[in-house]
Backbone as JSON Lines, residues from 0, in Angstrom:
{"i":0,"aa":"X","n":[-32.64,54.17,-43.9],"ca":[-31.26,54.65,-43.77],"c":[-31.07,55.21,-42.37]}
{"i":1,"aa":"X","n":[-29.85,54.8,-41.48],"ca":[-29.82,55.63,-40.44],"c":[-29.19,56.91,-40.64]}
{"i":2,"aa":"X","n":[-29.83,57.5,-39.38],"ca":[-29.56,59.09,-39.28],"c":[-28.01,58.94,-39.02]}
{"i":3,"aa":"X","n":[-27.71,60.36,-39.65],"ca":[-25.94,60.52,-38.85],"c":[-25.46,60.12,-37.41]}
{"i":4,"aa":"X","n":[-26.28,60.82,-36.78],"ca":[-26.16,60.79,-35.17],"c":[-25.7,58.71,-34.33]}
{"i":5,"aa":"X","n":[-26.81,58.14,-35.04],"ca":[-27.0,56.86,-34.77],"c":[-25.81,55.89,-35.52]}
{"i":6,"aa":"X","n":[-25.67,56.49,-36.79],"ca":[-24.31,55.9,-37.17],"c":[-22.86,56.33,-36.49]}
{"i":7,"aa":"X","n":[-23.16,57.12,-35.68],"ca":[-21.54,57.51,-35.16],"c":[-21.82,56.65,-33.43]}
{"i":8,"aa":"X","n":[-22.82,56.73,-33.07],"ca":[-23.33,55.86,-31.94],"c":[-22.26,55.08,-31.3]}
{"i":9,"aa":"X","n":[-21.78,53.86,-31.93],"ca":[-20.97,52.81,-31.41],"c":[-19.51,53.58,-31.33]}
{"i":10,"aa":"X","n":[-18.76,54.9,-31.84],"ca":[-17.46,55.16,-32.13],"c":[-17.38,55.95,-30.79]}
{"i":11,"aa":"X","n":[-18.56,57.05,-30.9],"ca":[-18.65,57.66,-29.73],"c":[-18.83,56.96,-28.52]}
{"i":12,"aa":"X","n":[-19.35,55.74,-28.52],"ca":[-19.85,54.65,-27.15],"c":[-18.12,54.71,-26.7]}
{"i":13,"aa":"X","n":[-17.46,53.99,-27.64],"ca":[-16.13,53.53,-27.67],"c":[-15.01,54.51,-27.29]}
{"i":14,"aa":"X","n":[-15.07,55.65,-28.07],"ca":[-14.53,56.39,-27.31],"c":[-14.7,56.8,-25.55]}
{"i":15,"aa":"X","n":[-15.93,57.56,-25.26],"ca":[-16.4,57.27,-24.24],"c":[-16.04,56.05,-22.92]}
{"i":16,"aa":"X","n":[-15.79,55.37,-23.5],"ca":[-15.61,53.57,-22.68],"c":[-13.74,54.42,-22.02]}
{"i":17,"aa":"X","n":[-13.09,54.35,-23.49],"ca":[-11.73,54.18,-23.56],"c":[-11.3,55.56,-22.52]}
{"i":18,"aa":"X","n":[-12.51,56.87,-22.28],"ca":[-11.5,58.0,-21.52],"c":[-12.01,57.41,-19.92]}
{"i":19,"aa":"X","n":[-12.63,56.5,-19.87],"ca":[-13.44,55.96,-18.66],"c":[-12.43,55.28,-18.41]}
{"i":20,"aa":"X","n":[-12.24,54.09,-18.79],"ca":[-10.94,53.79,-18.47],"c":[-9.41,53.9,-18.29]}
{"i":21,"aa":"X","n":[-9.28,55.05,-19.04],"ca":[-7.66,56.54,-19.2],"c":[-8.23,56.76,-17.62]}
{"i":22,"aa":"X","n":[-9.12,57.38,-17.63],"ca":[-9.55,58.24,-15.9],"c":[-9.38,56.89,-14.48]}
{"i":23,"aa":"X","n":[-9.92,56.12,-15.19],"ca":[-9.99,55.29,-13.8],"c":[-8.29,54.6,-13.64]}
{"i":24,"aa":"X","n":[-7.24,54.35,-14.76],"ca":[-6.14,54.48,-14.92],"c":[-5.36,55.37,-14.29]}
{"i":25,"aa":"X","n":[-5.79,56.65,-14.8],"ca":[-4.85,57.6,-14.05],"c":[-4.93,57.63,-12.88]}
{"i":26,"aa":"X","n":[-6.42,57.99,-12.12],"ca":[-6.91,57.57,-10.59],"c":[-6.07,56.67,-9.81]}
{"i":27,"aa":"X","n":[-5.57,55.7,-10.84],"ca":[-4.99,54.26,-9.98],"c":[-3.4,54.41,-9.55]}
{"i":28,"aa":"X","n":[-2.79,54.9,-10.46],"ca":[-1.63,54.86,-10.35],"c":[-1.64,56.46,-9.8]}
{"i":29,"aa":"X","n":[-2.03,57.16,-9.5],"ca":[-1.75,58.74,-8.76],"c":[-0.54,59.06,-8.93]}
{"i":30,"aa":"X","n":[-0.56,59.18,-9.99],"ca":[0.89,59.62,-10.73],"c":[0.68,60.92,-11.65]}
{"i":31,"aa":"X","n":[0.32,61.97,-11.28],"ca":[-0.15,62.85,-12.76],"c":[0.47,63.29,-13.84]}
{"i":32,"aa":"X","n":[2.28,63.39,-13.12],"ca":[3.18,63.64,-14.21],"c":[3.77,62.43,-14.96]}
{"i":33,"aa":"X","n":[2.9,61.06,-14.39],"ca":[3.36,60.02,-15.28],"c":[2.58,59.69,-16.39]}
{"i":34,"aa":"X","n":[1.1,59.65,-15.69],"ca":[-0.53,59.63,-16.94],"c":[-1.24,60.42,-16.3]}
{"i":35,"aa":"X","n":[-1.12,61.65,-16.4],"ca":[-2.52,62.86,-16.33],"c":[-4.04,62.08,-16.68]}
{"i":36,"aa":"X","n":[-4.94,62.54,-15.95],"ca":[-6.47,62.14,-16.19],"c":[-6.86,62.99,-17.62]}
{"i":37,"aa":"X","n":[-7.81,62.68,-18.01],"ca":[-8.33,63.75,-18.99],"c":[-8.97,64.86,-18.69]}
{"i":38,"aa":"X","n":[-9.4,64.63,-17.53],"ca":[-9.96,65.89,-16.73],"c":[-8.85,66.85,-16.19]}
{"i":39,"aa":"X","n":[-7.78,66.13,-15.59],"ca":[-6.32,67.26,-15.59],"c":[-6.36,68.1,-16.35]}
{"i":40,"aa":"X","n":[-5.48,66.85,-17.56],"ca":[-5.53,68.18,-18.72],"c":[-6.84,69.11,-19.17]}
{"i":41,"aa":"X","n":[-7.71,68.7,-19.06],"ca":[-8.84,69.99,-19.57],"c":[-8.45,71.21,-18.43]}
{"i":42,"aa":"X","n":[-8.46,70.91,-17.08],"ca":[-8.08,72.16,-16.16],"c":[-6.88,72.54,-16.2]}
{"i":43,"aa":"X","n":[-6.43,72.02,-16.98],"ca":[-4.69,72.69,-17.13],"c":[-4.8,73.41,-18.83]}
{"i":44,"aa":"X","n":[-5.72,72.72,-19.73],"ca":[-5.78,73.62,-21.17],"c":[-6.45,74.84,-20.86]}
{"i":45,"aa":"X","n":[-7.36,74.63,-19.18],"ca":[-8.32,75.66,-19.56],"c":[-7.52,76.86,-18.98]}
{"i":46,"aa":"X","n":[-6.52,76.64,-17.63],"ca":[-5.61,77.4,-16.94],"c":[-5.08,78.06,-17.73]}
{"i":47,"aa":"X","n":[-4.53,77.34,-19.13],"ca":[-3.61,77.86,-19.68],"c":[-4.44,78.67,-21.12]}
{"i":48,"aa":"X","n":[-5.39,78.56,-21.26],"ca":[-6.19,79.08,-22.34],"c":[-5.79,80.18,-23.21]}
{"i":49,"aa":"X","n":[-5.84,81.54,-22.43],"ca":[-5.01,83.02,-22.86],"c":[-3.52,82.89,-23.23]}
{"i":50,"aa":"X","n":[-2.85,81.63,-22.48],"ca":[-1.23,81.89,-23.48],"c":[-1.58,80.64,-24.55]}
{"i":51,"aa":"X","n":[-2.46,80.02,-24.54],"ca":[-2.27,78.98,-25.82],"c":[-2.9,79.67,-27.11]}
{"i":52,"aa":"X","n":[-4.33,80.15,-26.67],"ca":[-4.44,81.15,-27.93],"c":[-3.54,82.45,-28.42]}
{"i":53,"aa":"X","n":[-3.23,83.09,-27.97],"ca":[-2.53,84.51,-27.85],"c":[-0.75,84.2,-28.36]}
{"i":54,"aa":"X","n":[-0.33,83.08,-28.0],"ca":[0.71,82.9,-28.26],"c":[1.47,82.1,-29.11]}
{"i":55,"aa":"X","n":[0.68,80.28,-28.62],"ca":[1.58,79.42,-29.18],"c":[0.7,79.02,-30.3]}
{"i":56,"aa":"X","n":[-0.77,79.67,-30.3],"ca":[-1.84,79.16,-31.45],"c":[-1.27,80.25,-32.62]}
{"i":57,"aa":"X","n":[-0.9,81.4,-32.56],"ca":[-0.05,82.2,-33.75],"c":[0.92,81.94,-34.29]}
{"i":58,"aa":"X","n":[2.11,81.24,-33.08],"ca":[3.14,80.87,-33.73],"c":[3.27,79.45,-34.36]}
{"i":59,"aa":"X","n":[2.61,78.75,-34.52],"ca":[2.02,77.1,-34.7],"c":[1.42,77.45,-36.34]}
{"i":60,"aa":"X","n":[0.38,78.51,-36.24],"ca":[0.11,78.89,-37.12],"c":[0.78,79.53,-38.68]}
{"i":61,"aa":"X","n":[1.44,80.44,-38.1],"ca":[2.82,80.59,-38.97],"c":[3.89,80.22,-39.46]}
{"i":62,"aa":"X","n":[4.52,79.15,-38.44],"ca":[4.97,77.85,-39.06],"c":[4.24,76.89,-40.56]}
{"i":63,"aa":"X","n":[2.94,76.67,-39.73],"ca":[2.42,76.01,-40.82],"c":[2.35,76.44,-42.07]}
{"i":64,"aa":"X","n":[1.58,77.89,-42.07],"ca":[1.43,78.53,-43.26],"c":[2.27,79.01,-44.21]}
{"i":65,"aa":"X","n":[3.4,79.32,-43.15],"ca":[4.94,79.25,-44.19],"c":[5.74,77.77,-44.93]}
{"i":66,"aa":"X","n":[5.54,76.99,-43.98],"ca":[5.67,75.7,-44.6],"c":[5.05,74.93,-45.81]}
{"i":67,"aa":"X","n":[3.39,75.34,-45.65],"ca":[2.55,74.87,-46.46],"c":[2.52,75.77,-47.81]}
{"i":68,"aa":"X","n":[3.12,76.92,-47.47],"ca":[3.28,78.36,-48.79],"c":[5.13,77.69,-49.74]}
{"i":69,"aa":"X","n":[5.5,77.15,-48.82],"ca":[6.81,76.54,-49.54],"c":[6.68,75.35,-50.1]}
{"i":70,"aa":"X","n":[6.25,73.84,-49.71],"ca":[6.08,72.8,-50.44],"c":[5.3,72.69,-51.9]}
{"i":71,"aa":"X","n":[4.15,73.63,-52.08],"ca":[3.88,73.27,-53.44],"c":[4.87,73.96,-54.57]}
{"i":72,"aa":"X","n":[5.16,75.45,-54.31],"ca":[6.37,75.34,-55.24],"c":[7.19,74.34,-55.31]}
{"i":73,"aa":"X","n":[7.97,73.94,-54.28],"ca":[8.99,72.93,-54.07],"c":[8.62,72.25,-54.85]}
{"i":74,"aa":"X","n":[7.75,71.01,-54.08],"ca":[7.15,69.92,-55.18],"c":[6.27,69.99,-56.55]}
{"i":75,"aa":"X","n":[6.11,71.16,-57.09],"ca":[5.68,71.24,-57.97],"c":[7.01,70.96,-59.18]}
{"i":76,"aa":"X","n":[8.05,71.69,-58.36],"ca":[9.53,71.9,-59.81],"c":[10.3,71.07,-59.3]}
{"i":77,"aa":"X","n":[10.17,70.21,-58.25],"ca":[10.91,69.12,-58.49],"c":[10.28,68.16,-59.09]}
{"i":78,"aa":"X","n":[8.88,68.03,-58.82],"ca":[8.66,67.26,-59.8],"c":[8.22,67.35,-61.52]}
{"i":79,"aa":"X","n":[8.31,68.84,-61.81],"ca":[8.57,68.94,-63.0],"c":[10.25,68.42,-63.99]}
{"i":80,"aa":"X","n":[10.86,69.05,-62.64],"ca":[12.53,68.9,-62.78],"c":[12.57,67.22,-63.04]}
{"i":81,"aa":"X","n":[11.79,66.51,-62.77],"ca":[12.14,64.79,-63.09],"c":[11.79,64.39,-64.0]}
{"i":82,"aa":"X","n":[10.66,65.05,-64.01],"ca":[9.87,65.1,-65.64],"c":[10.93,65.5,-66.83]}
{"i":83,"aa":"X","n":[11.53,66.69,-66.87],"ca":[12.09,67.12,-67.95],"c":[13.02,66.37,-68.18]}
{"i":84,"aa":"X","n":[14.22,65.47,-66.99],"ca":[15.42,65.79,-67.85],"c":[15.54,64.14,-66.9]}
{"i":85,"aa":"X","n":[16.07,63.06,-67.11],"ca":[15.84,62.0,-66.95],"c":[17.26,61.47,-66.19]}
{"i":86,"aa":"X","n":[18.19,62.48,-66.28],"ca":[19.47,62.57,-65.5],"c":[18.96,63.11,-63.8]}
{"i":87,"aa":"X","n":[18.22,64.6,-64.03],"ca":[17.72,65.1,-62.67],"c":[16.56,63.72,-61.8]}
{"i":88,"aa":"X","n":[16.21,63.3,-62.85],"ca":[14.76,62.21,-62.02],"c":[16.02,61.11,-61.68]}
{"i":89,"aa":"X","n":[17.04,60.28,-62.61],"ca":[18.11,59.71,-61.54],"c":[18.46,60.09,-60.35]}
{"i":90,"aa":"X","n":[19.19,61.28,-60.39],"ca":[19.84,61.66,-59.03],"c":[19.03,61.84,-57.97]}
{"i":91,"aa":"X","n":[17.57,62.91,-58.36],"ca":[17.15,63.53,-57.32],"c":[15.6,62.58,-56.92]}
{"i":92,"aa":"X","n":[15.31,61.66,-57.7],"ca":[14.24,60.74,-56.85],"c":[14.05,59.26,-55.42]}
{"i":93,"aa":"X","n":[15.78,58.81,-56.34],"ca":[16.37,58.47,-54.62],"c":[16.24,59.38,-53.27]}
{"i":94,"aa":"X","n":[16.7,60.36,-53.64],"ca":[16.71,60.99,-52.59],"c":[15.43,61.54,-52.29]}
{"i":95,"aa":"X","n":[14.51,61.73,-52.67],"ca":[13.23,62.03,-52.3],"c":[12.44,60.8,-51.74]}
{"i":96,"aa":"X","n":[12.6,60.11,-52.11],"ca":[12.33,58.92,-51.15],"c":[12.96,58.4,-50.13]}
{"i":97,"aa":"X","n":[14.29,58.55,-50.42],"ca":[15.09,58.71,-49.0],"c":[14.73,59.5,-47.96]}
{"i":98,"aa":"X","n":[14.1,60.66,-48.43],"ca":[13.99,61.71,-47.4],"c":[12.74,61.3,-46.37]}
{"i":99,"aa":"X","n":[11.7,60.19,-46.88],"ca":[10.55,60.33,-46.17],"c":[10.76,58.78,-45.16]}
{"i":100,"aa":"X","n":[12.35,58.12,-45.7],"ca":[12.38,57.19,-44.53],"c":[13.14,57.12,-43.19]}
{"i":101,"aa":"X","n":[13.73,58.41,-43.25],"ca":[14.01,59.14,-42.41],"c":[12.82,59.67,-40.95]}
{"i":102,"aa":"X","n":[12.86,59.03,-39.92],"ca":[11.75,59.6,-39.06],"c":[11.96,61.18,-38.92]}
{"i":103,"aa":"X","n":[10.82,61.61,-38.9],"ca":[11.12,63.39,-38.33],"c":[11.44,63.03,-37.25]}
{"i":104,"aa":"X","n":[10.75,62.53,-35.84],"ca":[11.75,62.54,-35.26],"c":[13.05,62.45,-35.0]}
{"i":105,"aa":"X","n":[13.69,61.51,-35.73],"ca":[15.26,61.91,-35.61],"c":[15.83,62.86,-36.44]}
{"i":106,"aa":"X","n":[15.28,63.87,-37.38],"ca":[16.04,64.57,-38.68],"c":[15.94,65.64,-37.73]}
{"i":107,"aa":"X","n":[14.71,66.29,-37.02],"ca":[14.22,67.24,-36.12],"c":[15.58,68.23,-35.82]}
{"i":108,"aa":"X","n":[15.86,67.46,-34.63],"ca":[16.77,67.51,-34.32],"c":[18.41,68.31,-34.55]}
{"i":109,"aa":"X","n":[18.4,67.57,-36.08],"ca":[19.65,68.25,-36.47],"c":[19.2,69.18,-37.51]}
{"i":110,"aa":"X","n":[17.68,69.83,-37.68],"ca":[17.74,70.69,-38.41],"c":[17.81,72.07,-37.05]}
{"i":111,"aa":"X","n":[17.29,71.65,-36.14],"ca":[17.82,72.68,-35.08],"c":[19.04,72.85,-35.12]}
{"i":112,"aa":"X","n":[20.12,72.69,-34.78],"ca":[21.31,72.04,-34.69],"c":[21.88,73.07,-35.73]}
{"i":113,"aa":"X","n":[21.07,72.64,-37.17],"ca":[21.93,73.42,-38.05],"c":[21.65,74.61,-38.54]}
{"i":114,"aa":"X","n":[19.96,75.12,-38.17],"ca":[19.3,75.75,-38.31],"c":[18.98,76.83,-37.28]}
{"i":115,"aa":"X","n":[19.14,76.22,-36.33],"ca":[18.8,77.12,-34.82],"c":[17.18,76.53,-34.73]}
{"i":116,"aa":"X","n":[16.96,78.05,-33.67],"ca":[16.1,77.21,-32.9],"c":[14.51,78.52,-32.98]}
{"i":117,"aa":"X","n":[15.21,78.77,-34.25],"ca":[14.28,80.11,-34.77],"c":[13.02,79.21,-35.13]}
{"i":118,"aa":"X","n":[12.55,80.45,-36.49],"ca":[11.17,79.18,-37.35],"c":[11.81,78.74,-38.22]}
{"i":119,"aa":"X","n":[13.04,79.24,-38.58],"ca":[13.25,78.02,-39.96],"c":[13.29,76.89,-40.07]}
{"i":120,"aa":"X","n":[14.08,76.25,-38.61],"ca":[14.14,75.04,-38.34],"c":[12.64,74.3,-38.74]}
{"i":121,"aa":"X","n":[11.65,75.1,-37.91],"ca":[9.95,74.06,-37.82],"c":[9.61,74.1,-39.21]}
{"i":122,"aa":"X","n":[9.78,75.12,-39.66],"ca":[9.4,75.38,-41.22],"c":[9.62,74.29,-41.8]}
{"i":123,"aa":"X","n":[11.13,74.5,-41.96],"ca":[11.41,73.09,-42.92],"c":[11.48,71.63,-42.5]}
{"i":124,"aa":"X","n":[10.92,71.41,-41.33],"ca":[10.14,70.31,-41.34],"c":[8.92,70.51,-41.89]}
{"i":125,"aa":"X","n":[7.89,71.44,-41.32],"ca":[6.73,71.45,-41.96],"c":[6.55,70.82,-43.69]}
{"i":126,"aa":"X","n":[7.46,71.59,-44.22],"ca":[8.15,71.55,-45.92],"c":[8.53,69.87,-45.87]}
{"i":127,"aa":"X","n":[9.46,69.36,-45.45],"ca":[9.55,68.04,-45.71],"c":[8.68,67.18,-45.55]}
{"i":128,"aa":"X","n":[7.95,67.67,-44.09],"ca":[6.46,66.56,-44.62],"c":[5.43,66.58,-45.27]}
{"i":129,"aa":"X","n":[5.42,67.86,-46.11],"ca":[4.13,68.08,-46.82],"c":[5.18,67.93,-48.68]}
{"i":130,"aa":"X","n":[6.47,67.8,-48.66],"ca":[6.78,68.5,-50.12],"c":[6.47,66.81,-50.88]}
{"i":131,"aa":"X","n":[7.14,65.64,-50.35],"ca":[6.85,64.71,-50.81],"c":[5.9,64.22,-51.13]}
{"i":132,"aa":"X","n":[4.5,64.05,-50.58],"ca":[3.06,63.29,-51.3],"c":[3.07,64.49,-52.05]}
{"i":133,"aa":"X","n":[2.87,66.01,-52.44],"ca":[3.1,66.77,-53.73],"c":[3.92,66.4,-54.97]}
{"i":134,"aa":"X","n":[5.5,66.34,-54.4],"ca":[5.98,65.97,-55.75],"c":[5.39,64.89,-56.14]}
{"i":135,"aa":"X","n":[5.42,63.36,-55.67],"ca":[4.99,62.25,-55.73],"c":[3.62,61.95,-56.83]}
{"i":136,"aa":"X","n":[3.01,62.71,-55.82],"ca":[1.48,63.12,-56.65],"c":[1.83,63.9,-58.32]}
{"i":137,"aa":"X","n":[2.12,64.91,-58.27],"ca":[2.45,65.38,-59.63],"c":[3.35,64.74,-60.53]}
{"i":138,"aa":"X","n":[4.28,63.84,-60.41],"ca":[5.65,63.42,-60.86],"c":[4.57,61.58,-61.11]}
{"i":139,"aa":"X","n":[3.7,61.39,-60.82],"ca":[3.38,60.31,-60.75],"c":[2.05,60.04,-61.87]}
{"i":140,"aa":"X","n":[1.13,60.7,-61.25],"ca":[-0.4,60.82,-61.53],"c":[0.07,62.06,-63.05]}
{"i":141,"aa":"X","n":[0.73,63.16,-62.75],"ca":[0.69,64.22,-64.33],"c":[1.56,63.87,-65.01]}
{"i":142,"aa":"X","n":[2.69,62.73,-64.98],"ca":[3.7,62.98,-65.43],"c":[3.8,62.88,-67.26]}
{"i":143,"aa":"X","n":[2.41,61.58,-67.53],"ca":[2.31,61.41,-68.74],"c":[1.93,62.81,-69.63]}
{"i":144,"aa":"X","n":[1.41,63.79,-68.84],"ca":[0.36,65.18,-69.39],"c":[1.46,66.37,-69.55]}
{"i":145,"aa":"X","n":[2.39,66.57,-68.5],"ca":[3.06,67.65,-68.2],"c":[3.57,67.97,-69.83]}
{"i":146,"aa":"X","n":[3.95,67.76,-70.89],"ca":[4.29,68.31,-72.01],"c":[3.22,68.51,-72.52]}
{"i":147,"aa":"X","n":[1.72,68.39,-72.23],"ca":[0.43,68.88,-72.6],"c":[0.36,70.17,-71.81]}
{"i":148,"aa":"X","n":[0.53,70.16,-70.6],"ca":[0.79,71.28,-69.25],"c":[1.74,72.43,-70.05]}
{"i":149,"aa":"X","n":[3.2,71.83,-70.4],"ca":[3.88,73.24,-71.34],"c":[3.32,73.62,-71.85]}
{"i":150,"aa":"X","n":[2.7,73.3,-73.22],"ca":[2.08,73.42,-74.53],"c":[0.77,74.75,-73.99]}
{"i":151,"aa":"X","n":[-0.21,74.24,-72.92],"ca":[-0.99,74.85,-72.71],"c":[-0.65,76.22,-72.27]}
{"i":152,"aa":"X","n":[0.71,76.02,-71.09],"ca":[1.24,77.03,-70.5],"c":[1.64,78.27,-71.51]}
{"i":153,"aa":"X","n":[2.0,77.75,-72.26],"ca":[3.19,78.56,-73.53],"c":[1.99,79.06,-73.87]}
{"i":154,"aa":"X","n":[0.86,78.76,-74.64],"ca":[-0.02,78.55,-75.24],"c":[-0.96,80.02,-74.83]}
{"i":155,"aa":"X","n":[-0.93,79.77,-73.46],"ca":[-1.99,81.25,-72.51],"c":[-2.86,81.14,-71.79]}
């Protein structure tokens, strides 16, 4: 059996190859604000080190965690809500699938717009891209069980 190290061998070769050629790329065209080297950016992550941790690594952070603290409720009762009542799974499963063919990039946008430019806006993106594979997942994979799920719930 090969060792770990030797099985990652050819990905790491490959990678390796591909920033060799990013570098000798960027080199060529001496353009840095068009394709930065990879070595740029490392002296520019490292320049910038104390405001990326201290600042934008907290607020990145809190986004997420508020986002990720909102989708499983979400998708948990909407997808209970489809489960129960077969009028709510009409109306509201179009639209949950609607919602994920929507690029974030373009929805982004107008949740700023309508949201500002606070965290709620990032939030509820965060929430839209994490609430769907949840409901999906529960509304899909539990849906046959969930009146086993009451029973138990009620139950204790």
């Amino acid at each position: 059996m090969k060792g770990p190290c030797k099985a990652d061998l050819p990905a790491l070769l490959f990678l390796f190859a591909l920033l060799l050629l990013w570098q000798a790329a960027a080199a060529g065209m001496d353009a840095a604000y068009t394709l930065p080297s990879p070595l740029q950016i490392i002296q520019k992550l490292w320049e910038l080190r104390v405001l990326l941790f201290t600042v934008h690594l907290p607020a990145t952070m809190t986004v997420t965690a508020l986002g990720l603290a909102f989708s499983p409720a979400l998708g948990l009762a909407l997808a209970v809500a489809m489960d129960a009542s077969g009028l709510v799974r009409r109306v509201l499963y179009p639209l949950v699938v609607v919602s994920q063919t929507i690029p974030t990039t373009a929805i982004a946008p107008l949740f700023v717009l309508w949201f500002g430019y606070g965290i709620w806006s990032k939030v509820l993106v965060t929430v839209l891209i994490t609430f769907f594979p949840i409901t999906i997942t529960v509304y899909v994979s539990q849906a046959p069980s969930l009146d086993d799920l009451y029973v138990d719930l009620a139950a204790g």
